[in-house]
C-alpha positions as CSV (number, residue, x, y, z in Angstrom):
1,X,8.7,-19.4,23.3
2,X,8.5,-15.7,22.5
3,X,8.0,-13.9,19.3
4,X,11.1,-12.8,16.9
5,X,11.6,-8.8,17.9
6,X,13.3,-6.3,16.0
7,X,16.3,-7.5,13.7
8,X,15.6,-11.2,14.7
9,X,12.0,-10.4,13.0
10,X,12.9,-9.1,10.1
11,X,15.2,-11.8,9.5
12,X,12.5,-14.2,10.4
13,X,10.1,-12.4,7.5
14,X,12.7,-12.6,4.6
15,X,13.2,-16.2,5.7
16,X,9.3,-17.3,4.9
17,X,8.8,-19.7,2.2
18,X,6.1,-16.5,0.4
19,X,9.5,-14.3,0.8
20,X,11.8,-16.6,-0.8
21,X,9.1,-16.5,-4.1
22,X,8.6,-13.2,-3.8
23,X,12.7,-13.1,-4.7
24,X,13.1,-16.3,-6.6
25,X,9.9,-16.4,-8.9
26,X,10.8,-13.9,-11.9
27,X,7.2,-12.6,-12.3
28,X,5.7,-12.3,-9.3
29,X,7.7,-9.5,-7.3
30,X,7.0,-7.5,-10.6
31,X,3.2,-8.7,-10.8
32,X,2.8,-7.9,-6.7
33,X,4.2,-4.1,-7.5
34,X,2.1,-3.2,-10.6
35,X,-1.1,-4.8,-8.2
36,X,0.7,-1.9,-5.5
37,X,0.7,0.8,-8.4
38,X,-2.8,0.0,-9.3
39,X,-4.1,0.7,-5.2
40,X,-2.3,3.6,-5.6
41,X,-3.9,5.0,-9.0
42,X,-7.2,3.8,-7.4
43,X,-7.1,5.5,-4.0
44,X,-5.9,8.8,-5.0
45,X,-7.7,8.4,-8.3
46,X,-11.5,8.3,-6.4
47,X,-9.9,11.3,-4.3
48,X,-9.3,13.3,-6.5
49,X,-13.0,13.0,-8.4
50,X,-14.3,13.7,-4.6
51,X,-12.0,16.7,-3.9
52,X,-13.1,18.1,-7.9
53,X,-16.5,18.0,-6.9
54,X,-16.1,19.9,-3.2
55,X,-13.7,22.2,-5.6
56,X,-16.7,23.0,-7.6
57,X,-16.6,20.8,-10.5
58,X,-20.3,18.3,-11.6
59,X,-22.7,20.7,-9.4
60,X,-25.3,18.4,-10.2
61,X,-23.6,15.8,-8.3
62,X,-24.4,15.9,-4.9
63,X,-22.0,15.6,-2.6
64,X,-23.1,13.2,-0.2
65,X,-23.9,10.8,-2.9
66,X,-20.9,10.7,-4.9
67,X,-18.6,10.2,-1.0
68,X,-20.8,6.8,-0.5
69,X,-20.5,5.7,-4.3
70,X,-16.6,6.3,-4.2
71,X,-15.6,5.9,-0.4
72,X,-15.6,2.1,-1.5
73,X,-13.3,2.6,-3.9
74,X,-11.1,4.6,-1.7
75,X,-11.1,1.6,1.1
76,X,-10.4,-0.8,-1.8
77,X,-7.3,1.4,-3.2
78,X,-6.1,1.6,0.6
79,X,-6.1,-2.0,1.2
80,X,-4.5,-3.3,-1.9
81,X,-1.8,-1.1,-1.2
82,X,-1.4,-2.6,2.5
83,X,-1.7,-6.3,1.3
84,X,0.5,-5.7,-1.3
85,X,3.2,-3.3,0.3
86,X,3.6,-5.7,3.0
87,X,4.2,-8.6,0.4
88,X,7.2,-6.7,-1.1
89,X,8.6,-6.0,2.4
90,X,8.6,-9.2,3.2
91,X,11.2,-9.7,0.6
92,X,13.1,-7.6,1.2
93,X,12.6,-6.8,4.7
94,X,16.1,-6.2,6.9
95,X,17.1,-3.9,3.4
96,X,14.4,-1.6,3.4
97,X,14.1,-1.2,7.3
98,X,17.4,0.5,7.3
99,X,17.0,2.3,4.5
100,X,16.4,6.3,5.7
101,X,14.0,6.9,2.9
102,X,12.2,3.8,3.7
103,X,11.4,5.8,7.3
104,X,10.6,8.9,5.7
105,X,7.8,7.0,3.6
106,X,6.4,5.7,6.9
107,X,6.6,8.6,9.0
108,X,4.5,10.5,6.1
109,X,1.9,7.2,5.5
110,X,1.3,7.9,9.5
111,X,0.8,11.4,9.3
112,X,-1.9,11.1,6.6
């Protein structure tokens, strides 16, 4: 038997039991985006204290020091976004794919 492709895939993700309570349960979709806003906040958060230092900012910091304490952080930021941008798609997955802005956001995620 071979694996769902394209359209047939999609359809296949929307039709999983964790898809159907991502739609059906009224708190969780909400709980599984605020957990996605929170990745966010955290990876560009421990960024942006990195790129203040190389701009100049906390001299007595050193460098090297500060990228292992908040590289961590960064990684951690990075994957709850995955985990938790791949459980939204799934609910929603045959609407998003053909939405054009939907593209656009993962055309840019692949250029960073």
């Amino acid at each position: 038997m071979h694996a769902p492709a394209g359209p047939a895939l999609l359809a296949w993700l929307e039709s999983t039991a964790f898809a159907a309570a991502m739609r059906q349960w009224l708190w969780l979709y909400p709980i599984v985006e605020i957990a996605h806003i929170a990745g966010i906040a955290l990876a560009v958060g421990s960024i942006a204290m990195f790129d203040l230092r190389v701009l100049g900012l906390s001299r007595t910091l050193p460098v090297r020091a500060l990228a292992r304490h908040l590289l961590p952080w960064t990684w951690a930021g990075f994957a709850i976004v995955a985990a938790t941008g791949a459980m939204m798609f799934t609910a929603h997955a045959t609407e998003f794919w053909s939405n054009p802005a939907f593209a656009v956001k993962l055309a840019l995620i692949g250029l960073a």
